[in-house]
C-alpha positions as CSV (number, residue, x, y, z in Angstrom):
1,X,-6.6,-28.0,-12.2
2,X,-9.4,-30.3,-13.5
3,X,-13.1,-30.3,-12.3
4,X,-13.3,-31.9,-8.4
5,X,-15.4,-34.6,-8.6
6,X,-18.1,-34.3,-5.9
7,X,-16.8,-36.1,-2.8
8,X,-13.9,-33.9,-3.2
9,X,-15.8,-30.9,-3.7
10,X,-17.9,-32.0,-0.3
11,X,-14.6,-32.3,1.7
12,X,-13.5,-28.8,0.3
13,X,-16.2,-27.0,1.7
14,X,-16.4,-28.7,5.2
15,X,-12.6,-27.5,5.4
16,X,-12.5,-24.9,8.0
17,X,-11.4,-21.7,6.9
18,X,-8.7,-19.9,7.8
19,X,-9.5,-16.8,10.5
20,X,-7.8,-13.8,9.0
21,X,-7.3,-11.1,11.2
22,X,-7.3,-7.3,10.4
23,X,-8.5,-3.7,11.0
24,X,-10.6,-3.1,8.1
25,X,-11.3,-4.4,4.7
26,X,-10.9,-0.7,2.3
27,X,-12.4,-1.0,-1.4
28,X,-8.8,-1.8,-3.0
29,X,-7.7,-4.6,-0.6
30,X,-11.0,-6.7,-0.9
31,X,-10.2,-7.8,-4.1
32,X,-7.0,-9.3,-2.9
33,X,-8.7,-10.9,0.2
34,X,-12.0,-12.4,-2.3
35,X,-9.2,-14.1,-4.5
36,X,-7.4,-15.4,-1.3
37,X,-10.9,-16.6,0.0
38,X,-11.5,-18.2,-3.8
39,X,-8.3,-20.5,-3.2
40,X,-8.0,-21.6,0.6
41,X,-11.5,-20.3,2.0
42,X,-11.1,-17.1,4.8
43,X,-13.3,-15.4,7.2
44,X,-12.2,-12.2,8.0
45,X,-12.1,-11.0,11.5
46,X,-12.8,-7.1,10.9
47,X,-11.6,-5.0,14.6
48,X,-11.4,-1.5,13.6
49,X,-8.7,1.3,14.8
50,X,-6.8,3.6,13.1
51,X,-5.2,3.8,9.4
52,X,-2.3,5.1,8.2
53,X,-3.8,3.8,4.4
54,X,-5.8,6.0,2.4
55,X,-8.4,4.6,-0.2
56,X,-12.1,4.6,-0.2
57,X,-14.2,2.3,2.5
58,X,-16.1,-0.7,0.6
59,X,-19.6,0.3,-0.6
60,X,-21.8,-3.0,-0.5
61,X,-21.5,-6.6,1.4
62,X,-18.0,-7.8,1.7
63,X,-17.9,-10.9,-0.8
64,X,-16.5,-13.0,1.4
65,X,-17.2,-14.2,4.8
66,X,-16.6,-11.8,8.0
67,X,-17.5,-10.5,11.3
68,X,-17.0,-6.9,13.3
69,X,-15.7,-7.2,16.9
70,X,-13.4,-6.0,19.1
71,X,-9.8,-6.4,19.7
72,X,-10.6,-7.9,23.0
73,X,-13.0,-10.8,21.4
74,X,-10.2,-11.8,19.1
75,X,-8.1,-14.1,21.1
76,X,-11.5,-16.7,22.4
77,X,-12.6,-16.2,18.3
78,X,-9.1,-17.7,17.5
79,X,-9.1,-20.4,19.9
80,X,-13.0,-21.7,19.8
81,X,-11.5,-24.2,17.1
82,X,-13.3,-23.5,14.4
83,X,-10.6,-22.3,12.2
84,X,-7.5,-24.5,11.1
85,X,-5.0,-21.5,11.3
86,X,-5.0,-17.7,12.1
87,X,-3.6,-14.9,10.3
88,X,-2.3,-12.5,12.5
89,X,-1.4,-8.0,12.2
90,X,1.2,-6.7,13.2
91,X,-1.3,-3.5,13.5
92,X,-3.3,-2.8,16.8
93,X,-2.5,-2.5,20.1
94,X,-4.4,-5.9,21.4
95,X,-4.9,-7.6,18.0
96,X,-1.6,-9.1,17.6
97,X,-1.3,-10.6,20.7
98,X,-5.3,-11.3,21.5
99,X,-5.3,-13.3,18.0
100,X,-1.7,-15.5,18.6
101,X,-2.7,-16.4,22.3
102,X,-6.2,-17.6,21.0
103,X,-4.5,-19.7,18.0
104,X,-1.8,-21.1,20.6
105,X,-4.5,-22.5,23.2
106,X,-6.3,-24.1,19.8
107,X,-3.1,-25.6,18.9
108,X,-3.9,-24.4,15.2
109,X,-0.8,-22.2,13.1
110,X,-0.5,-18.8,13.0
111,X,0.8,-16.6,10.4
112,X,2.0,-13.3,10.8
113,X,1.1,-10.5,7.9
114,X,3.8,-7.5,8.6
115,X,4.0,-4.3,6.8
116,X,6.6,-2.7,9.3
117,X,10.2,-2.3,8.1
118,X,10.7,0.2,10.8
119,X,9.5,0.0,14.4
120,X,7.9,3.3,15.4
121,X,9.7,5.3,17.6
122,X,7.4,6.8,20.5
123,X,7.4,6.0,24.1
124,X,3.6,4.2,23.3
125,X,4.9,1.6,20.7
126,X,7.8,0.9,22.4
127,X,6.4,-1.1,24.7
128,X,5.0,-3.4,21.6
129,X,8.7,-3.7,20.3
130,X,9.4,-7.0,22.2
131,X,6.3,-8.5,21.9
132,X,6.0,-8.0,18.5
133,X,9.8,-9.2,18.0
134,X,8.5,-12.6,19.9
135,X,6.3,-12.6,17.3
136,X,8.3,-12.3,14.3
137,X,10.3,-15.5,15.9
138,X,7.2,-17.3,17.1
139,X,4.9,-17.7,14.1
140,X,4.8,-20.3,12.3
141,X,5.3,-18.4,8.9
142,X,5.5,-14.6,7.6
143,X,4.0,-12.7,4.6
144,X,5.0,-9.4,4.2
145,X,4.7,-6.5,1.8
146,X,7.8,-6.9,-0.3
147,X,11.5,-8.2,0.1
148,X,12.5,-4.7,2.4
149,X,10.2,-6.3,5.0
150,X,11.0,-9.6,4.8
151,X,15.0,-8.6,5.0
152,X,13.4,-6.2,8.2
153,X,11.3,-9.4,9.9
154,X,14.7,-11.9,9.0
155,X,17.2,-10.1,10.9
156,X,15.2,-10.4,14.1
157,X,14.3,-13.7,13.6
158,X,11.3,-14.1,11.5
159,X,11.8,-17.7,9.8
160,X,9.8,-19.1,6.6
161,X,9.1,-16.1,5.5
162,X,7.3,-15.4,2.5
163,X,6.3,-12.1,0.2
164,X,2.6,-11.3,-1.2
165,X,3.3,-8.3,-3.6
166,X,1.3,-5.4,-3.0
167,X,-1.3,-4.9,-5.0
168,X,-4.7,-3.0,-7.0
169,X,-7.2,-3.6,-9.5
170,X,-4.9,-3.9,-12.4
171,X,-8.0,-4.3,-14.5
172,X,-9.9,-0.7,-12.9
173,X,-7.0,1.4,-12.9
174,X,-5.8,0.5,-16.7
175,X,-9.4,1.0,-17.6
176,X,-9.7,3.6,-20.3
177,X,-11.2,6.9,-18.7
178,X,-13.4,9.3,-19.6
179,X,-11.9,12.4,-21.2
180,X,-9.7,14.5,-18.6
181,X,-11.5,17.7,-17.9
182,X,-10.4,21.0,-20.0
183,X,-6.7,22.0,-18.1
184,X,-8.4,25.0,-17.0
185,X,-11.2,23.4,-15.2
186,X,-8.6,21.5,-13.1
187,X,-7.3,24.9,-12.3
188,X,-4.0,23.7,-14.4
189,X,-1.8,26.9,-15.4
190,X,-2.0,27.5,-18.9
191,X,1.4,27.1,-19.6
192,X,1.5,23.9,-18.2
193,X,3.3,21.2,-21.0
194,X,4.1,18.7,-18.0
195,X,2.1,17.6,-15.6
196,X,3.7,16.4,-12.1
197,X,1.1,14.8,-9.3
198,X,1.2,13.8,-5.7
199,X,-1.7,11.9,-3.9
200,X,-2.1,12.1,-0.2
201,X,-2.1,13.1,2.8
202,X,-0.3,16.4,4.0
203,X,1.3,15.0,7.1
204,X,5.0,15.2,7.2
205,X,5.7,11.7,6.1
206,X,4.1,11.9,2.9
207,X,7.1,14.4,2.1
208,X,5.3,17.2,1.1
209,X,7.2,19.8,2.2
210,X,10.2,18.8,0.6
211,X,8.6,18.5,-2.9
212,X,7.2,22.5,-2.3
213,X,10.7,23.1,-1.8
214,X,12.0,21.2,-4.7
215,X,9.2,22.4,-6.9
216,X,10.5,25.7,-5.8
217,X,14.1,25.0,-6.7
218,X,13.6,22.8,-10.0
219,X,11.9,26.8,-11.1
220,X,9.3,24.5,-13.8
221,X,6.4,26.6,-12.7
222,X,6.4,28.5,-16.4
223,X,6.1,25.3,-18.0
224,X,4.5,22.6,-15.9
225,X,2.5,22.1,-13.3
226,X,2.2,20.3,-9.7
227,X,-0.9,18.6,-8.9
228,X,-1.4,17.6,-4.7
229,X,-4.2,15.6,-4.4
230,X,-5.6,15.0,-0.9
231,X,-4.4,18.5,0.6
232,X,-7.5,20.4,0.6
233,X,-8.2,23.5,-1.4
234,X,-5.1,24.9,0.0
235,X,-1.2,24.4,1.7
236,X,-1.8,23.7,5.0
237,X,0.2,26.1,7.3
238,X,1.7,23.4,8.8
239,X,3.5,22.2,5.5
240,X,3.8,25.8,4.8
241,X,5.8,26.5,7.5
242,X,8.5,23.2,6.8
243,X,8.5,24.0,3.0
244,X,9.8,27.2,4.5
245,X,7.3,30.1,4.9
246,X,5.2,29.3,1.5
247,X,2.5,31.5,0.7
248,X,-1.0,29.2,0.6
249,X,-0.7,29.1,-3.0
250,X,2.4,28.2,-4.6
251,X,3.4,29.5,-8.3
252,X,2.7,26.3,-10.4
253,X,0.8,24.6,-7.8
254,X,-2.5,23.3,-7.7
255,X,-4.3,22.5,-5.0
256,X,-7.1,19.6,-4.3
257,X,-9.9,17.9,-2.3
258,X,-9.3,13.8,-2.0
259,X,-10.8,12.0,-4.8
260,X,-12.8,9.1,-5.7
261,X,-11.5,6.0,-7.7
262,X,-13.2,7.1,-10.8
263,X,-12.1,10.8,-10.7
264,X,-9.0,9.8,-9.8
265,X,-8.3,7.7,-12.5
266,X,-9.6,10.6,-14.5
267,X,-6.8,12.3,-13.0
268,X,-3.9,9.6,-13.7
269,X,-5.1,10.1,-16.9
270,X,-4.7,13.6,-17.5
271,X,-1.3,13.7,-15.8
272,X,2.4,12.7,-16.8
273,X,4.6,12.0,-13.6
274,X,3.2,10.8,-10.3
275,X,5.7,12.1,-7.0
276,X,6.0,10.4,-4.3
277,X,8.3,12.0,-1.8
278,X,7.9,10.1,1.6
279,X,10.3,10.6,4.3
280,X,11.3,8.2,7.4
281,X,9.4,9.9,10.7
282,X,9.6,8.6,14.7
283,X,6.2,7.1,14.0
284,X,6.1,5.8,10.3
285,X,7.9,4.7,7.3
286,X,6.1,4.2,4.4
287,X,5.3,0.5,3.9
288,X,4.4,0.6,0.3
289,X,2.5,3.5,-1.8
290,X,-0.5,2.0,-3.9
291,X,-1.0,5.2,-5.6
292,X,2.4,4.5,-7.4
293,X,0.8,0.8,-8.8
294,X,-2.2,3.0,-10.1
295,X,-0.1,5.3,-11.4
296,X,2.1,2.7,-13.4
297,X,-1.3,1.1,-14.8
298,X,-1.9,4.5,-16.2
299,X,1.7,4.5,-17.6
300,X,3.2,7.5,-15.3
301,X,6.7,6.8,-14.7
302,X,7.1,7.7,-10.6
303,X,9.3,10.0,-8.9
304,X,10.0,7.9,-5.7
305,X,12.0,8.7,-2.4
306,X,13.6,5.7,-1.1
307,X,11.7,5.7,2.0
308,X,8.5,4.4,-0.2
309,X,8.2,0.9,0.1
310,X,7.1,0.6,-3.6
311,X,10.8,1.4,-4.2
312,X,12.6,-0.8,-1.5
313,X,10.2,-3.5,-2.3
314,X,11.2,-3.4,-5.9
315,X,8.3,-2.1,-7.8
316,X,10.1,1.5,-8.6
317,X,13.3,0.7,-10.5
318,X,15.8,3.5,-10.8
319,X,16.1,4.8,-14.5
320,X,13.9,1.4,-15.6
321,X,10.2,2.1,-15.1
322,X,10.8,5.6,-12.7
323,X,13.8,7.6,-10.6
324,X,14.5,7.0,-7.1
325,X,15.8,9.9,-5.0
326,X,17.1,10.0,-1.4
327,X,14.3,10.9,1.1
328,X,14.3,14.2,2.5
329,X,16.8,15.1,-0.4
330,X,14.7,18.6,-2.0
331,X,18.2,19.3,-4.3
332,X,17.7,15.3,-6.0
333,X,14.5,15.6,-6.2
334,X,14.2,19.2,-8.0
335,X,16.8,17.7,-10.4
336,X,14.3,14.8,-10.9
337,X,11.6,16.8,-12.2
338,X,13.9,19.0,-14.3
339,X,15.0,15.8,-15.7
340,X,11.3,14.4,-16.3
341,X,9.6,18.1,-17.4
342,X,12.6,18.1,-20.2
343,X,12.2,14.6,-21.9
344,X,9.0,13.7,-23.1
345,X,10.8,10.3,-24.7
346,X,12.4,9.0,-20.9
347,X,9.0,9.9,-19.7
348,X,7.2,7.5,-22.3
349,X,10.0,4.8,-22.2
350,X,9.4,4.9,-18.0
351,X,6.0,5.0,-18.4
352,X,5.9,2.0,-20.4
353,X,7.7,-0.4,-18.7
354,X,6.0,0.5,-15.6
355,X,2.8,-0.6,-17.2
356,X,4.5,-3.5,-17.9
357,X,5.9,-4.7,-14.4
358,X,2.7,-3.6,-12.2
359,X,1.1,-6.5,-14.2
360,X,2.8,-8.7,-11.2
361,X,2.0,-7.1,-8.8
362,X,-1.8,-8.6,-8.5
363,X,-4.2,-9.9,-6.3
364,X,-4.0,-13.0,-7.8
365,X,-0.4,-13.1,-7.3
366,X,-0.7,-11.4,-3.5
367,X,-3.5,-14.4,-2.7
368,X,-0.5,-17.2,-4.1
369,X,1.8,-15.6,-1.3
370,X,-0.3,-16.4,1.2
371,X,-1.0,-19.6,-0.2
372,X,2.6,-20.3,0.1
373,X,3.0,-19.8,3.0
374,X,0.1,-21.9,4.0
375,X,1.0,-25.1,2.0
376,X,4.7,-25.0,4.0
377,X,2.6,-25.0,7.5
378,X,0.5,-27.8,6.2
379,X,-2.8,-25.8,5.8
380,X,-3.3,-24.8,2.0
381,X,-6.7,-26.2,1.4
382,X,-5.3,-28.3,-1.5
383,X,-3.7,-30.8,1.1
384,X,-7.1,-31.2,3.2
């Protein structure tokens, strides 16, 4: 696109931006939402709650425009006509609903951004299963995480729907790091030739307990280790108990504090297989897994459950850039990390052409989603 010539730069930035509604803005999604900004100019309407996402909270001014309120304030924000469209979550209690009745009485579009390919199943959410279902059907366009959702939204009857791959800092996480500390200042067993790491939380959908008990049964704890990330400095009883009556420290297995971006880049770099085991739960599914596109920029191949979005959605591919296992399976997933522990070429070859494919998955190519789906309602800035 050439240089705008200055009328049309003036009438690009009296366009009114587009009000994008959301609980937070962490570090590794505001570079997605500043390159979505860059093309069709956003404000972000920041409401808080709860997160199921990990990942560090933004140090600094947000570089783009925003505001803090509460759900409540959302639906007269959305219709005081100062935005062309509104960009609706399918997260919150009031948010969903507060932001599409405000757009509706301003007559402006809304788009829906969903992450859910399952409903959670609790007696609380069920009461947002049909108004979020009108929703899906109402909007004027979807975006969603990746195809799994968008086949999820289709079948109850989400229309023009449109996918903005999940995405990192390409750039950061395939930075090179600093030197990985000595193996035994990461607590690493000696022994250790392969190097097998899970990030995140210990709550039962992360799958913990099934990897302790498939790390148990794949016996690799004379020759590799298992690094969990995000635990704490040791198994929680609670995952203790589900792996089966552990002791706090497993043979092989290394406990750890969360991390910082930097340190754990460090930590990418000093391993050889990233894990992610997730399992389907009454209250969550995983919708994607961001640690597994840091990973691949490092060049880890991933052990992935098919519960992780990251595999549904595409991004793991069995046998092509990692293995996929059935969740909750602890038998296929010990015979994945026997597999990976004994073949330092599939590793590499894995590792490699993940490296390759994360490439896609960028916030450049996350903000064009959107943009999609904003040129078919008739607001991508390039037609005002």
């Amino acid at each position: 696109m050439g240089a705008l010539r200055a009328p049309d730069a003036r009438r690009l930035r009296t366009v009114k931006p587009v009000l994008f509604v959301t609980g937070h803005a962490p570090a590794y999604r505001v570079g997605a939402f500043a390159c979505l900004h860059a093309r069709e100019g956003i404000e972000l309407a920041l409401f808080g709650g709860s997160s199921k996402h990990a990942g560090e909270a933004y140090a600094g001014e947000l570089p783009l425009p925003h505001r803090h309120l509460r759900p409540h304030e959302l639906a007269p924000l959305a219709a005081s006509g100062d935005y062309r469209a509104v960009v609706c979550p399918t997260g919150g209690r009031l948010a969903p609903l507060a932001s599409w009745a405000g757009a509706r009485r301003a007559r402006v579009p809304v788009i829906l951004w969903a992450s859910l390919w399952a409903h959670p199943r609790r007696a609380a959410h069920a009461v947002t299963y049909l108004p979020l279902r009108r929703l899906y059907r109402a909007a004027d366009a979807v975006v969603t995480y990746g195809p799994h959702v968008s086949a999820y939204v289709r079948a109850r009857g989400a229309r023009n729907v449109h996918v903005a791959p999940q995405s990192v800092d390409n750039a950061f996480w395939s930075a090179p790091a600093p030197a990985p500390a000595p193996r035994d200042a990461a607590g690493w067993p000696p022994r250790a030739v392969t190097r097998f790491l899970f990030v995140g939380r210990p709550d039962r959908e992360k799958g913990l307990a099934v990897l302790l008990r498939a790390w148990a049964g794949a016996a690799l704890a004379q020759r590799a280790a298992l690094m969990l990330v995000g635990v704490g400095a040791e198994l929680p009883l609670a995952v203790r108990a589900r792996a089966g009556g552990l002791r706090r420290r497993a043979e092989g297995v290394v406990c750890l504090q969360r991390m910082g971006a930097l340190e754990l880049r460090s930590m990418y770099a000093a391993c050889d297989v990233l894990v992610l085991p997730s399992i389907a739960t009454r209250t969550f599914r995983e919708p994607w897994g961001l640690v597994v596109n840091e990973a691949m920029n490092r060049g880890l191949p991933v052990i992935a459950s098919d519960a992780v979005g990251a595999a549904a959605g595409g991004l793991v591919r069995d046998g092509v850039n990692g293995l996929v296992v059935p969740a909750g399976d602890h038998e296929a997933l010990a015979n994945a990390l026997r597999r990976l522990a004994g073949d330092a070429a599939l590793r590499t070859r894995l590792g490699r052409a993940g490296a390759e494919d994360v490439r896609a998955f960028s916030h450049e190519t996350w903000a064009e989603g959107f943009s999609q789906a904003f040129l078919t309602v008739g607001i991508a800035r390039e037609r005002w």
